[in-house]
Each structure stands twice: as structure tokens, then as C-alpha cells.
C-alpha positions as CSV (number, residue, x, y, z in Angstrom):
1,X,-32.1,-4.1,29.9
2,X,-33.3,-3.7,26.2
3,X,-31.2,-0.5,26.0
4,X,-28.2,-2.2,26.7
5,X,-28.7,-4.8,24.2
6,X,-29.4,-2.8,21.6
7,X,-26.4,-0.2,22.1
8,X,-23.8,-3.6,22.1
9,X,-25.5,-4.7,18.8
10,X,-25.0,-1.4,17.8
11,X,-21.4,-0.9,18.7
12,X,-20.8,-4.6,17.3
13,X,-22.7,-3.4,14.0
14,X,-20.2,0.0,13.9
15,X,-16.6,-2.1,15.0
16,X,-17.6,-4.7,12.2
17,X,-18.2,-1.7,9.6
18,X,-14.9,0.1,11.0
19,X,-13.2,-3.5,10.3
20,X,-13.8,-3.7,6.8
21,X,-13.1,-0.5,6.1
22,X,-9.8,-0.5,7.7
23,X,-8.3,-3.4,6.1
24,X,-5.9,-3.2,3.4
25,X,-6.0,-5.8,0.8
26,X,-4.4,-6.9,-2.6
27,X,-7.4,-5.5,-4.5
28,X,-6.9,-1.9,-2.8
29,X,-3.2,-2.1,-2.1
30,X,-1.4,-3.8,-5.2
31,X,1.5,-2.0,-4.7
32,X,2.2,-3.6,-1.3
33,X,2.4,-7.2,-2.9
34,X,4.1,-6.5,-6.7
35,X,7.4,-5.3,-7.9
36,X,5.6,-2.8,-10.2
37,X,3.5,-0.1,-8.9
38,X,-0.5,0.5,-10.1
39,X,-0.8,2.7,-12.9
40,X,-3.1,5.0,-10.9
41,X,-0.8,5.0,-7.6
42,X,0.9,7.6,-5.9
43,X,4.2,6.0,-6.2
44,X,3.8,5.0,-10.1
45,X,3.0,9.4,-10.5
46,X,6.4,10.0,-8.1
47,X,8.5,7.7,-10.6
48,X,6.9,9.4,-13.6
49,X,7.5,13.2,-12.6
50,X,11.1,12.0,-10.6
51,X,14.3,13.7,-12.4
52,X,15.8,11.6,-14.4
53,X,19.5,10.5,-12.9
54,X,22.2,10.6,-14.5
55,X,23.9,7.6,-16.5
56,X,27.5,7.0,-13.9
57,X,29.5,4.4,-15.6
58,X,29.8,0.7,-13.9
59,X,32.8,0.2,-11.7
60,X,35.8,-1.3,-13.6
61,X,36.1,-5.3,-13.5
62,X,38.7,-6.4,-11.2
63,X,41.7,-8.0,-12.2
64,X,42.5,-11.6,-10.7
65,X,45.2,-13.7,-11.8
């Protein structure tokens, strides 16, 4: 019987660990939760080495009278 509880405390102790782990927060995710990506993220270096675009003019007001 003492096997048993050990190995749930055990598997308790290794699903609690996997929890944290596995969780995505605002301290380890900012770029989920702002309109401007970390400095150090992988979408902030995409944006950086992207091609710039070039400039197309606006479309022409329309007219109402």
C-alpha cells in the first residue's frame, strides 16, 4: 500500500511541475498581450530583417456633392 502512495504523490509532484512549466504568462509571453513586440522576440527580429514595402499612394478622396 505504501508503494502506491508514494507513486500518486509522485505523479502529483511531476503534473504540478509539468503545470508550471507549461503555462504561458505576461512575464514570458509579452507579445501575446501588447501592440508592440519584445525587443528580444522572434516577431520584433522578423519585422527588423522584413523587406521594406514599397510606399503605394492612398486612394483618391471621393467626390460627394
Amino acid at each position: 500500500m505504501g508503494f502506491y502512495h508514494r507513486a500518486v504523490k509522485l505523479l502529483a509532484l511531476l503534473l504540478f511541475v509539468a503545470a508550471q512549466l507549461g503555462c504561458t504568462t505576461l512575464a514570458n509571453r509579452r507579445d501575446l498581450y501588447s501592440p508592440e513586440p519584445a525587443p528580444d522576440s522572434y516577431e520584433a527580429m522578423r519585422q527588423m530583417t522584413a523587406k521594406p514595402q514599397s510606399k503605394q499612394s492612398p486612394a483618391p478622396k471621393p467626390q460627394f456633392r
